[in-house]
PDB file with SEQRES, HELIX, SHEET and CRYST1 records, atoms N, CA, C and O in Angstrom:
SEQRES   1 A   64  UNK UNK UNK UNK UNK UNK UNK UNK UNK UNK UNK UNK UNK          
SEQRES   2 A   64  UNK UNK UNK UNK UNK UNK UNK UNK UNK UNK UNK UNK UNK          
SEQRES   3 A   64  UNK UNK UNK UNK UNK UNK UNK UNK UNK UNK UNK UNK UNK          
SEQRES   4 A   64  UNK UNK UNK UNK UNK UNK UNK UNK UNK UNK UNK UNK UNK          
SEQRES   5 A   64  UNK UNK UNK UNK UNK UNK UNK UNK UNK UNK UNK UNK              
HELIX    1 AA1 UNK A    5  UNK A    7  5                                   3    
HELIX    2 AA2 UNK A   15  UNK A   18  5                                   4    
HELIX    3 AA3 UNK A   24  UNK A   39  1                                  16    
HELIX    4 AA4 UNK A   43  UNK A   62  1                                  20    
CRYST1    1.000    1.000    1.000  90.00  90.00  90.00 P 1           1          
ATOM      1  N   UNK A   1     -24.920 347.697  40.255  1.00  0.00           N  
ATOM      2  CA  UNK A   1     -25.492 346.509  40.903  1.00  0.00           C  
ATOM      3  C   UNK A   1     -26.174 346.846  42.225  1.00  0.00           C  
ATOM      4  O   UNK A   1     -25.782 347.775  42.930  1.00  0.00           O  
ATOM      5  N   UNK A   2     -27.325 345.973  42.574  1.00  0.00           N  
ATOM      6  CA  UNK A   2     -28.022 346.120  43.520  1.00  0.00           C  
ATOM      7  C   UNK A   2     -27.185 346.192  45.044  1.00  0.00           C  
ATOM      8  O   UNK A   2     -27.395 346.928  46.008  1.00  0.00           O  
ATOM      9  N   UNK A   3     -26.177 345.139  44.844  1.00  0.00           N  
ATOM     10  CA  UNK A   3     -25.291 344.603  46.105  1.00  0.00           C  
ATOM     11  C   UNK A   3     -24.465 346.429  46.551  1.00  0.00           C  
ATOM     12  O   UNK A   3     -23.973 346.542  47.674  1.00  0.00           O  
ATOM     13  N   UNK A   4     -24.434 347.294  45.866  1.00  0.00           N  
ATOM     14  CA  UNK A   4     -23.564 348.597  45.803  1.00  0.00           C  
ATOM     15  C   UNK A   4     -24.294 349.711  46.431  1.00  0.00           C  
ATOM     16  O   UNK A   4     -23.861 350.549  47.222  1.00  0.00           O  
ATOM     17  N   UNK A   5     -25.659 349.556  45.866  1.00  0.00           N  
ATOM     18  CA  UNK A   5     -26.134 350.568  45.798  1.00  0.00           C  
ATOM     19  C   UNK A   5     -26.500 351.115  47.146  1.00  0.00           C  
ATOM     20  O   UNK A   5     -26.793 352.296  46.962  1.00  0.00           O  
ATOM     21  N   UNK A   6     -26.647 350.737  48.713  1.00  0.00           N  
ATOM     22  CA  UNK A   6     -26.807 351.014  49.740  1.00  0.00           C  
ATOM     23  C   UNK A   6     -25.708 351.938  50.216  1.00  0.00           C  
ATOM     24  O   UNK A   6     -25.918 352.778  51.091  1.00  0.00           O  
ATOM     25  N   UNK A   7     -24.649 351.791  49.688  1.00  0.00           N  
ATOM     26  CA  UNK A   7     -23.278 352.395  49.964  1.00  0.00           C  
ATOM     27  C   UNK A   7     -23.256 353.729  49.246  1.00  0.00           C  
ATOM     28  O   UNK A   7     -22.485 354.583  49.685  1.00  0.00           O  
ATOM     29  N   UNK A   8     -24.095 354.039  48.076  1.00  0.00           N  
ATOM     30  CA  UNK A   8     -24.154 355.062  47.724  1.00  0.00           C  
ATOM     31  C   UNK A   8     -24.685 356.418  48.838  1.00  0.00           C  
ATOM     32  O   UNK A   8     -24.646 357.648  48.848  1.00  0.00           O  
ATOM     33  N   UNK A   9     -24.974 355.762  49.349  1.00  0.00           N  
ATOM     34  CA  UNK A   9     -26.390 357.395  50.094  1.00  0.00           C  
ATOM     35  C   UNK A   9     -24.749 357.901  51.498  1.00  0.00           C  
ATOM     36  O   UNK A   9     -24.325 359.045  51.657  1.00  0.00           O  
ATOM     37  N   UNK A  10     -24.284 356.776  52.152  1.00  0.00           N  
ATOM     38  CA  UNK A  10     -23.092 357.283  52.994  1.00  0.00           C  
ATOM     39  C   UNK A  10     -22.053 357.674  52.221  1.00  0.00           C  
ATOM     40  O   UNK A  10     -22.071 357.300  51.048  1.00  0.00           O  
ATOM     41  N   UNK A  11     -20.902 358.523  52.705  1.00  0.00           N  
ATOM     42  CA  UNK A  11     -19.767 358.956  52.213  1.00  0.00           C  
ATOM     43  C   UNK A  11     -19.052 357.640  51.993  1.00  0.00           C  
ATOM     44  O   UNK A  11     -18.623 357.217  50.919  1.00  0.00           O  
ATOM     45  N   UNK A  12     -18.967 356.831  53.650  1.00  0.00           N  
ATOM     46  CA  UNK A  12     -17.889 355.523  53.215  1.00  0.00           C  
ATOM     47  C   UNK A  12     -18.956 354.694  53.718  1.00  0.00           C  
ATOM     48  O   UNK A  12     -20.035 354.874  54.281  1.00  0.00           O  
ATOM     49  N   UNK A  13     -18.268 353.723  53.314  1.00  0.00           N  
ATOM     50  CA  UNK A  13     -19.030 352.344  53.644  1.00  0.00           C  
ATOM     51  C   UNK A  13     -19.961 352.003  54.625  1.00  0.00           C  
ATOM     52  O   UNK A  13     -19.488 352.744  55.486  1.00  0.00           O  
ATOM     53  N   UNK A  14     -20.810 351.529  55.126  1.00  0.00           N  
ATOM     54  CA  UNK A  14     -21.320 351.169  56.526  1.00  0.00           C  
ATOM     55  C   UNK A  14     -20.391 351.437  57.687  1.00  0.00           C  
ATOM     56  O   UNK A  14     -20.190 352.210  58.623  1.00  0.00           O  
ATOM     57  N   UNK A  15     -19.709 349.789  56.776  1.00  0.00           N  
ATOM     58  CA  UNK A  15     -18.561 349.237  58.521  1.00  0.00           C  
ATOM     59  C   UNK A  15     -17.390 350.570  58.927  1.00  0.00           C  
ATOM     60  O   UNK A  15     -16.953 350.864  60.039  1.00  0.00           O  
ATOM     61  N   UNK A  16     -17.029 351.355  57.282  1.00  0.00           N  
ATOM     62  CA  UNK A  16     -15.944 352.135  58.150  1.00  0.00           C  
ATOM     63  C   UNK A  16     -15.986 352.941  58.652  1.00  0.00           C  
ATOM     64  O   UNK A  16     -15.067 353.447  59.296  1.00  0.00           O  
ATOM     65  N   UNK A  17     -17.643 353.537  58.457  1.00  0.00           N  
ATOM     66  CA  UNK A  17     -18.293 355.195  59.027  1.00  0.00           C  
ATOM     67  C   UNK A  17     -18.244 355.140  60.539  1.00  0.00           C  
ATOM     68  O   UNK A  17     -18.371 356.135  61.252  1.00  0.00           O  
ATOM     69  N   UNK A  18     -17.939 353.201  61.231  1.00  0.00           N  
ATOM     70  CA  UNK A  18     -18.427 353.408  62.209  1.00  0.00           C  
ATOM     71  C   UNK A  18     -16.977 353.930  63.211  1.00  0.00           C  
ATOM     72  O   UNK A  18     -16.945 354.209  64.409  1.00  0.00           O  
ATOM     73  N   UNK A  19     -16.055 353.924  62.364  1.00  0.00           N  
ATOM     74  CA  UNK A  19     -14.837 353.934  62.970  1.00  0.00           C  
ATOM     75  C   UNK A  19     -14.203 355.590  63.538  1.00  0.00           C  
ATOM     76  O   UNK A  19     -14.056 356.574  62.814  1.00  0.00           O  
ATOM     77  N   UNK A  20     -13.875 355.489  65.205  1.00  0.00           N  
ATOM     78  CA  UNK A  20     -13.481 356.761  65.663  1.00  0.00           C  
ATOM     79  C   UNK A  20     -13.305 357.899  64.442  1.00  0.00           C  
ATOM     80  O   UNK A  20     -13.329 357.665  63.233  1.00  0.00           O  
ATOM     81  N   UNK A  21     -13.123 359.193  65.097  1.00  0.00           N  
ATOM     82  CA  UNK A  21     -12.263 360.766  64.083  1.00  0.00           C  
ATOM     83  C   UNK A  21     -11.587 360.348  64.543  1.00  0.00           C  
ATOM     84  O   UNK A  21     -12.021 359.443  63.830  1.00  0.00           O  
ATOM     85  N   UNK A  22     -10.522 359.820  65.313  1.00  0.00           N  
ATOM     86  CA  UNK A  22      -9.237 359.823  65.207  1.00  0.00           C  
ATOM     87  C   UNK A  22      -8.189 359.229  63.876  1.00  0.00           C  
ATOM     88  O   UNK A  22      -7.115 359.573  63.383  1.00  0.00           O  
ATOM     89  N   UNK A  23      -8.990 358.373  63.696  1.00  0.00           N  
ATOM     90  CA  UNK A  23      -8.889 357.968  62.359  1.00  0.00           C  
ATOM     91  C   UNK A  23      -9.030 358.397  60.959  1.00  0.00           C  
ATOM     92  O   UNK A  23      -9.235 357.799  59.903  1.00  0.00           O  
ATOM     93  N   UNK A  24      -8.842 359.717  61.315  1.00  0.00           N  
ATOM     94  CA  UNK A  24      -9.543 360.520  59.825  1.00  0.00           C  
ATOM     95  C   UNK A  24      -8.613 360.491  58.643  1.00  0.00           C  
ATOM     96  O   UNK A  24      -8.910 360.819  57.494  1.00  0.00           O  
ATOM     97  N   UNK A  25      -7.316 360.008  59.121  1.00  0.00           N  
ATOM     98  CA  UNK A  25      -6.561 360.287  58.496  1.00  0.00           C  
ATOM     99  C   UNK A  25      -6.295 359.195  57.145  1.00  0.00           C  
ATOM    100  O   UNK A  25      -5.882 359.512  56.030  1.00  0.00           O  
ATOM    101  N   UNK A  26      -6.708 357.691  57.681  1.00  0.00           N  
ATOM    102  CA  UNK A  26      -6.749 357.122  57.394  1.00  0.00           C  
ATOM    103  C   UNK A  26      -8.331 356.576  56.700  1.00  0.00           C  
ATOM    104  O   UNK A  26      -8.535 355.562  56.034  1.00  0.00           O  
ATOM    105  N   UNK A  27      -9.256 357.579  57.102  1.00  0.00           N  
ATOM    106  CA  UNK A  27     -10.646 357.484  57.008  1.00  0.00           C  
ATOM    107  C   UNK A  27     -10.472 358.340  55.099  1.00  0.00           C  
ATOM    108  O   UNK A  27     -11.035 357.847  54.122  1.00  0.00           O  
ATOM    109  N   UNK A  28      -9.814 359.298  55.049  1.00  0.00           N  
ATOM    110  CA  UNK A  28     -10.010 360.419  54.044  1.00  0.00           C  
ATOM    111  C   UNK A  28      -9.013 359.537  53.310  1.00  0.00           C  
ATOM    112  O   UNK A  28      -9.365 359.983  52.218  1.00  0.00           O  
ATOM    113  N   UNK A  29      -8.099 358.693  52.995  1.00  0.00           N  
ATOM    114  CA  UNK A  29      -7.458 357.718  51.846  1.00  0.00           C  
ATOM    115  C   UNK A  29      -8.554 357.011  51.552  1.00  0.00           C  
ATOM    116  O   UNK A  29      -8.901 356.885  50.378  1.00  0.00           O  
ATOM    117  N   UNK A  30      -9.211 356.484  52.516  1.00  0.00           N  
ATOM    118  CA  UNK A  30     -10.090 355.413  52.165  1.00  0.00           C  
ATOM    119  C   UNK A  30     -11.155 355.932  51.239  1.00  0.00           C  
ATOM    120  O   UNK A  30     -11.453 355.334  50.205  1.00  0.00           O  
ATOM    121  N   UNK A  31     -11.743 357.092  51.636  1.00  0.00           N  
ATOM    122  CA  UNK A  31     -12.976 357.693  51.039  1.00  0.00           C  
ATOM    123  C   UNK A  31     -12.210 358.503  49.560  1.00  0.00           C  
ATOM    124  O   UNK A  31     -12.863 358.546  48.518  1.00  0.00           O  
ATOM    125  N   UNK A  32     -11.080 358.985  49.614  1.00  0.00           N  
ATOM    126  CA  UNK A  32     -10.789 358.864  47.842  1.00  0.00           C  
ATOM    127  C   UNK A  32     -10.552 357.554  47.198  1.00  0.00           C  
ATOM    128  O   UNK A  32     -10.707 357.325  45.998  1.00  0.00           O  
ATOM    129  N   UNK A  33     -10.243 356.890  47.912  1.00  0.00           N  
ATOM    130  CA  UNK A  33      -9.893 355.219  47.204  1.00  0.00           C  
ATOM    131  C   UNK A  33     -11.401 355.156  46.507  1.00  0.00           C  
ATOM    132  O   UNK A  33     -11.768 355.545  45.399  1.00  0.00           O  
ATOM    133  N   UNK A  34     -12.192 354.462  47.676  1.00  0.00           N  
ATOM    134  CA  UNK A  34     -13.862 354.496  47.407  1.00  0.00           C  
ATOM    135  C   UNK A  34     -14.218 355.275  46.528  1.00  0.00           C  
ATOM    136  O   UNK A  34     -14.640 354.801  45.473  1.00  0.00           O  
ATOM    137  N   UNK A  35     -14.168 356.320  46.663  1.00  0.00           N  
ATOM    138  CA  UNK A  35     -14.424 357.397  45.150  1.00  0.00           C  
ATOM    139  C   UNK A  35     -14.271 357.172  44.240  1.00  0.00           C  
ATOM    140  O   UNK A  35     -15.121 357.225  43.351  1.00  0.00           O  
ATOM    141  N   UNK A  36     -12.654 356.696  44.071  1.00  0.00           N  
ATOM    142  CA  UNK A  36     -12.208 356.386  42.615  1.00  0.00           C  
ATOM    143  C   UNK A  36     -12.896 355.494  42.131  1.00  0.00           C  
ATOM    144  O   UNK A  36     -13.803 355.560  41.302  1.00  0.00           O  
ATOM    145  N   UNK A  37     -12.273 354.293  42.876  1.00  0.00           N  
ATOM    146  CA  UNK A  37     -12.530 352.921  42.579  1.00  0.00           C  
ATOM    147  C   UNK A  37     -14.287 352.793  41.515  1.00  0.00           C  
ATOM    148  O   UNK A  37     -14.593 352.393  40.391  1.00  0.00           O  
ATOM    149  N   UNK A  38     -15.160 353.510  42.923  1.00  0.00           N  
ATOM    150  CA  UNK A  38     -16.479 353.531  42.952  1.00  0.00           C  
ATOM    151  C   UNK A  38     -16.993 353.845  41.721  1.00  0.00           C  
ATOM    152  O   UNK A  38     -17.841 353.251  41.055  1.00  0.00           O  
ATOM    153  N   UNK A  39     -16.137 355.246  41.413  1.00  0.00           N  
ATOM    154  CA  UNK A  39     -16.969 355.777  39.922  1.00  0.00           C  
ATOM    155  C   UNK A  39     -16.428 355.301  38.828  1.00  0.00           C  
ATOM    156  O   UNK A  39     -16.759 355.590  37.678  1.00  0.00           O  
ATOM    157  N   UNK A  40     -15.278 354.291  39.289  1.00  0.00           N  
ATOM    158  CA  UNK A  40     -14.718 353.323  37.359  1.00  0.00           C  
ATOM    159  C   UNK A  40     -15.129 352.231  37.549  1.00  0.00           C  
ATOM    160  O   UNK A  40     -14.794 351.283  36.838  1.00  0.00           O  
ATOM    161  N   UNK A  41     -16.185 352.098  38.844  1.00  0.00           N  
ATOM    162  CA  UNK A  41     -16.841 350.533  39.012  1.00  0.00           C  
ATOM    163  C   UNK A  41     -16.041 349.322  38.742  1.00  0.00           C  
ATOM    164  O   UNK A  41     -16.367 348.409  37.984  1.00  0.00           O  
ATOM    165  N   UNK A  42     -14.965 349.410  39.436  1.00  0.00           N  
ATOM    166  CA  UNK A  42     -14.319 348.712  39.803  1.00  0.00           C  
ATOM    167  C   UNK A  42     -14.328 347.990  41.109  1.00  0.00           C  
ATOM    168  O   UNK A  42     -13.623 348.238  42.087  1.00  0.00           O  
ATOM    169  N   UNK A  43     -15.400 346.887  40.952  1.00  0.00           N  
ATOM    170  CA  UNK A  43     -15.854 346.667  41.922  1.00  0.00           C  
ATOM    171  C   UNK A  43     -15.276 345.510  43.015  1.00  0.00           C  
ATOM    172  O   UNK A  43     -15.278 345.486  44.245  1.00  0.00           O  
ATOM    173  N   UNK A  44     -14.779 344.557  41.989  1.00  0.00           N  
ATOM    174  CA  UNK A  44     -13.422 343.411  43.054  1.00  0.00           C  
ATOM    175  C   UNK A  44     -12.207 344.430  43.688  1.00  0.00           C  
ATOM    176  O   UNK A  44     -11.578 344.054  44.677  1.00  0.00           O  
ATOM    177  N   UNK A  45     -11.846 346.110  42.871  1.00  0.00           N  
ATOM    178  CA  UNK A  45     -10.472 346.758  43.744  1.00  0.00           C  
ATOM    179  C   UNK A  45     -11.616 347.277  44.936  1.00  0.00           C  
ATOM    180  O   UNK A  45     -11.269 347.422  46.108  1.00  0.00           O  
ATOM    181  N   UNK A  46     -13.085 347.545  44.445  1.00  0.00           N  
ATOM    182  CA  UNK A  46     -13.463 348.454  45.318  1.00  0.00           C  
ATOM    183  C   UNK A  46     -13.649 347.544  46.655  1.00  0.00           C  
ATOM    184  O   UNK A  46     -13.759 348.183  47.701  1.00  0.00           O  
ATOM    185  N   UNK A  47     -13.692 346.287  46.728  1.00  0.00           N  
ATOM    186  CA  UNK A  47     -13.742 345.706  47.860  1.00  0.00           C  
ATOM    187  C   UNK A  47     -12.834 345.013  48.343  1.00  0.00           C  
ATOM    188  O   UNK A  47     -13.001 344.166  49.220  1.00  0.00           O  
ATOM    189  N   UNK A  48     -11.529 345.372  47.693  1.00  0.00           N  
ATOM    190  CA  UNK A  48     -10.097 344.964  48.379  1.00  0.00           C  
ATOM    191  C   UNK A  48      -9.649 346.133  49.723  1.00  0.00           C  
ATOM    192  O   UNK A  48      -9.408 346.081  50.929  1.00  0.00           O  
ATOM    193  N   UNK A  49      -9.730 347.244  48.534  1.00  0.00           N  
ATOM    194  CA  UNK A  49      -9.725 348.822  49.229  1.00  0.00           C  
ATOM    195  C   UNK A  49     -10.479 348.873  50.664  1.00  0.00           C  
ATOM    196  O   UNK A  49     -10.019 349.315  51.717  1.00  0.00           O  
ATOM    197  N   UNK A  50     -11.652 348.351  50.449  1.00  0.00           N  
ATOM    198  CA  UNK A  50     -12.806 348.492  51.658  1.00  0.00           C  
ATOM    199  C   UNK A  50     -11.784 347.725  53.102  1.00  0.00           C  
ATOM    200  O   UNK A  50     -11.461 348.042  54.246  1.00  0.00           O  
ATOM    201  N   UNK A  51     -11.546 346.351  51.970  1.00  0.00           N  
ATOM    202  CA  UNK A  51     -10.914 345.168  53.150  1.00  0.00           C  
ATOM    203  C   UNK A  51      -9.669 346.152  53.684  1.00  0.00           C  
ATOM    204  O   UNK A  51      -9.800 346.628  54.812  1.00  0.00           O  
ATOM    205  N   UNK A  52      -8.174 346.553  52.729  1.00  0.00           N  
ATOM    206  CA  UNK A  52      -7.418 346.835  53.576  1.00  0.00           C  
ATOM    207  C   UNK A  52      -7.494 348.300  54.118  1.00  0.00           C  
ATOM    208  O   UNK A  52      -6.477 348.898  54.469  1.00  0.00           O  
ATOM    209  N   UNK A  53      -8.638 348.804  54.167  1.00  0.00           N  
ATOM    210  CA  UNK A  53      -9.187 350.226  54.598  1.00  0.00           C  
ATOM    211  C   UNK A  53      -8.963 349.654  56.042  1.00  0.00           C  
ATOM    212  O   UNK A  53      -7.990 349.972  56.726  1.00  0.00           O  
ATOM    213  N   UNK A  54     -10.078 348.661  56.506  1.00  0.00           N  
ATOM    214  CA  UNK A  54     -10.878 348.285  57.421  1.00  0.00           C  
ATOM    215  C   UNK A  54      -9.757 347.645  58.235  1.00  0.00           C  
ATOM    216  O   UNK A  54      -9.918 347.882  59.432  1.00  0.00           O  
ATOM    217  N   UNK A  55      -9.050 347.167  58.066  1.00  0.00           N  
ATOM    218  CA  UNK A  55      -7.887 346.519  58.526  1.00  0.00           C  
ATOM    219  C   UNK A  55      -6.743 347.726  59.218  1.00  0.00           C  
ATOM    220  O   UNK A  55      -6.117 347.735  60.278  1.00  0.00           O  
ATOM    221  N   UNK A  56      -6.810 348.542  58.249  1.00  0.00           N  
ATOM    222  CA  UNK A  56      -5.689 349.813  58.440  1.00  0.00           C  
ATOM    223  C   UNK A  56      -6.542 350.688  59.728  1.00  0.00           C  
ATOM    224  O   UNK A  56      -5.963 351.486  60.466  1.00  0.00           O  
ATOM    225  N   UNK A  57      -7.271 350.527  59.774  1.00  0.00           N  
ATOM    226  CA  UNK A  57      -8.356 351.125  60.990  1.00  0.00           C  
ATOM    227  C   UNK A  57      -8.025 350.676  62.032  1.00  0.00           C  
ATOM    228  O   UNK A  57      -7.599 351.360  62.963  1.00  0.00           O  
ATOM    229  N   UNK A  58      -8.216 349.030  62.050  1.00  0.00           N  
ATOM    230  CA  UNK A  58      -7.926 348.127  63.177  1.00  0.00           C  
ATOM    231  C   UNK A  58      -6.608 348.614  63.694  1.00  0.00           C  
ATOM    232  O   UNK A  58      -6.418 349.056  64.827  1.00  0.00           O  
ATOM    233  N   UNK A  59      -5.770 348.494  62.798  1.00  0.00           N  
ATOM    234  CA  UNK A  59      -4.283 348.820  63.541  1.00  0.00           C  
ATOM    235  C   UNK A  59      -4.439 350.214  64.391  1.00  0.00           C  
ATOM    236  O   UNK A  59      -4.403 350.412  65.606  1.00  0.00           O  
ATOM    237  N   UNK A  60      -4.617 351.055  63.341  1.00  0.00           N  
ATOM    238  CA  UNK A  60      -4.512 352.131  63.466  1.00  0.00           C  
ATOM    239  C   UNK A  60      -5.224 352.667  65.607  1.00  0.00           C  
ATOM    240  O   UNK A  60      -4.700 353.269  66.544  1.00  0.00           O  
ATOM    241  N   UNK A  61      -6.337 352.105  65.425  1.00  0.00           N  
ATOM    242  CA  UNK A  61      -6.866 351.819  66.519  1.00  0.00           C  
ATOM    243  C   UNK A  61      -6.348 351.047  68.068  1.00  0.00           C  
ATOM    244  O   UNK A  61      -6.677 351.451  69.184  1.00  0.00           O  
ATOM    245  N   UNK A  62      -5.676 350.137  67.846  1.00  0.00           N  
ATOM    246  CA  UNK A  62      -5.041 349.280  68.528  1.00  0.00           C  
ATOM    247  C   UNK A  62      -3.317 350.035  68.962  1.00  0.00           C  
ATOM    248  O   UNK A  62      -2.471 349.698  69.791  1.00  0.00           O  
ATOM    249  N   UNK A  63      -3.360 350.968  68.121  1.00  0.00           N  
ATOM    250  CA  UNK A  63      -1.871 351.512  68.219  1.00  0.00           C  
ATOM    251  C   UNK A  63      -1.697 352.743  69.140  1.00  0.00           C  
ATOM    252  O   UNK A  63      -0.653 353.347  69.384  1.00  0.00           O  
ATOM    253  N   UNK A  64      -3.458 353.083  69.787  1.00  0.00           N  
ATOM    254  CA  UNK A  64      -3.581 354.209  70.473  1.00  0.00           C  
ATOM    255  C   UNK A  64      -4.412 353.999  71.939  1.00  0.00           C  
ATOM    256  O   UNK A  64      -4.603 354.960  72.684  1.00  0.00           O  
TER     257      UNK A  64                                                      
END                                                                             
């Protein structure tokens, strides 16, 4: 789908590329999640994943 295909050319998503290296740790689950998800086009897990990626960032962020 058209709505996907921008996300292809980055590793992760827009919103989560923008997030510190400190976060890598939590950056590199996300980007195999995305992977998976991505290539069985599974596209309602692939944007749950994105959501509690993006969320797990926030904390993750706020905790340092």
């Amino acid at each position: 789908p058209k709505l996907f295909a921008h996300w292809r050319t980055p590793k992760f998503p827009p919103m989560l590329s923008s997030y510190p290296a400190h976060n890598h740790k939590s950056l590199l689950f996300c980007d195999a999640a995305w992977d998976m998800t991505r290539s069985l086009a599974i596209h309602g897990l692939n944007l749950f994943i994105r959501e509690v990626c993006l969320t797990a960032s926030l904390i993750d962020n706020s905790s340092l």
